[in-house]
C-alpha angles and dihedrals in degrees: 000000000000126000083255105048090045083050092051082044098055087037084059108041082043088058091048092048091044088045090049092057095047088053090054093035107059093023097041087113092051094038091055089032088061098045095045080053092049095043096048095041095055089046093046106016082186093071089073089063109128084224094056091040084063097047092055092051088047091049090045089042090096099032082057085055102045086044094053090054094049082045089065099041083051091050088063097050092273151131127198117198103172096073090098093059096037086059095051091040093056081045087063098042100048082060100046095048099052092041107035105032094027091232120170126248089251094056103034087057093048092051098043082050095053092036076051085048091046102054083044099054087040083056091051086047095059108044093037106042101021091035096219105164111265097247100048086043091061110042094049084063090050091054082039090050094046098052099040097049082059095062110067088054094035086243094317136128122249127249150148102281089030105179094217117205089265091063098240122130123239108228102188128091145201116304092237082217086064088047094060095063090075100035115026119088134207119257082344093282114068112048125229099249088054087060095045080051099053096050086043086062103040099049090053097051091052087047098046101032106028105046149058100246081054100065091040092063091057096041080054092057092034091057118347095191104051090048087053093049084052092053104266104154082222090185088059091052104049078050105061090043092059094038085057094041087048089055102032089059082048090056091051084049086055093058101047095047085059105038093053092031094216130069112252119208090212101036095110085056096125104005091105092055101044101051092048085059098049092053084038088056096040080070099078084036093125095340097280093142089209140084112282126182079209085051098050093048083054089050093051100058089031083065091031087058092037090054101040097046077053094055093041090050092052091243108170109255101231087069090051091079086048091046096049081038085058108030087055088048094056090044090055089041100046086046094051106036094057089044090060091039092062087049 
């Protein structure tokens, strides 16, 4: 073989290896996504169900919306750890507000959401203009949130018949149109959560990746300072991105107020966690290296399949926090290794 045959052969083969990174680069997450599916579907044929796909959309609906929350305070150099407790706060106060105040299922969403916009914006305050690190910030409202949801019932769940620490007995009940936002479905086959976490994540997309305040948020996050030199009002920005992730966790404690119909002092338990690891995971979504609303929505059906082939399989419950731990640590790895590799 000639010089120059043996230099077309190693430009090749360099082009093959370099295509090949590129595959497992930017599709890690699929890659991993479709063989969880296969694997799962030839140990339990019955996970391939159509009824089971769309309970595992309707369980990761509010993950995807606490994700995509976590996904804009992210975007601005950010991190919000309250979310968990915002959503089981809102959990508690959708309850409280329906049986103990006999509230309606119109007023009591647009108060969670604004309860959801005003932590937000506290947690704005706080980081902007007080300028507490995010993620002390935001970990000294979660403590805030979980103790204070405990005091109106004295630590207990809420319920229709709630004995309160007056003694007195509340006499209201859940709206069953409130109700229906966790458990109706649309044309019997969607169900309604699936749909609030589509146009979550639409409207987000179109927010974060189609406009200008979109890129702005990421520039913020990118280089505050220079945003700020080319006339980004920067404060305003990392306002608006707690103030959605405030009522978007709102929105996921919504949904989980109706779907269960009682306020449950430990329903936030692992929302927290869950959600971080779905916009975690949105990072290696195509490769991008950076938080995606598109990416987080991938995450969250990529936990929501991991956890329920686990179920299905019988797999004891205290590995399934190892296994997500693991599986979101070989999809980051994968991503940036090759990543490096290539470079």
């Amino acid at each position: 073989m000639t010089t120059a045959q043996q230099e077309t052969a190693t430009a090749t083969s360099a082009k093959t290896s370099d295509g090949l990174r590129e595959i497992l680069r930017s599709g890690a997450v699929f890659i991993l996504l479709a063989a969880m599916m296969i694997g799962f579907s030839i140990a339990q044929p019955a996970f391939i169900n159509i009824n089971n796909l769309m309970s595992i959309l309707q369980a990761v609906s509010v993950v995807a919306i606490l994700g995509a929350g976590v996904t804009v305070t992210l975007a601005v150099g950010g991190f919000d750890l309250s979310i968990g407790a915002v959503a089981a706060s809102s959990v508690m106060a959708a309850s409280y507000f329906m049986i103990v105040w006999g509230l309606g299922a119109g007023a009591t969403v647009v108060l969670v959401l604004l309860l959801g916009a005003a932590i937000g914006l506290f947690n704005a305050v706080l980081i902007v203009r007080l300028k507490v690190p995010d993620l002390l910030a935001t970990l000294a409202v979660m403590f805030l949130l979980t103790g204070l949801q405990l005091i109106p019932t004295a630590g207990r769940s809420i319920s229709p018949g709630l004995i309160l620490p007056d003694g007195s007995t509340a006499t209201g009940k859940y709206d069953p149109l409130f109700l229906t936002i966790g458990r109706s479905s649309l044309f019997g086959a969607v169900p309604l959560s699936v749909i609030l976490m589509a146009i979550v994540a639409v409207a987000l997309y179109v927010l974060t990746e189609r406009t200008r305040i979109g890129r702005l948020l990421f520039a913020t996050g990118g280089n505050e300072l220079a945003t700020r030199l080319a006339g980004g009002r920067t404060d305003r920005l990392k306002t608006l991105a707690y103030v959605l992730s405030g009522t978007l966790a709102s929105l996921g404690g919504i949904v989980v107020a109706a779907r269960v119909g009682r306020g449950d002092v430990s329903s936030g338990a692992s929302l927290l966690m869950d959600s971080v690891a779905a916009a975690l995971i949105g990072f290696a979504v195509l490769g991008l290296r950076r938080p995606n609303v598109a990416g987080t929505i991938v995450g969250a059906v990529f936990v929501g399949v991991l956890l329920n082939g686990l179920t299905m399989l019988n797999a004891p419950y205290y590995t399934q926090d190892f296994v997500k731990g693991a599986v979101l640590v070989g999809a980051l790895a994968l991503t940036y290794g090759v990543a490096r590799g290539r470079s």
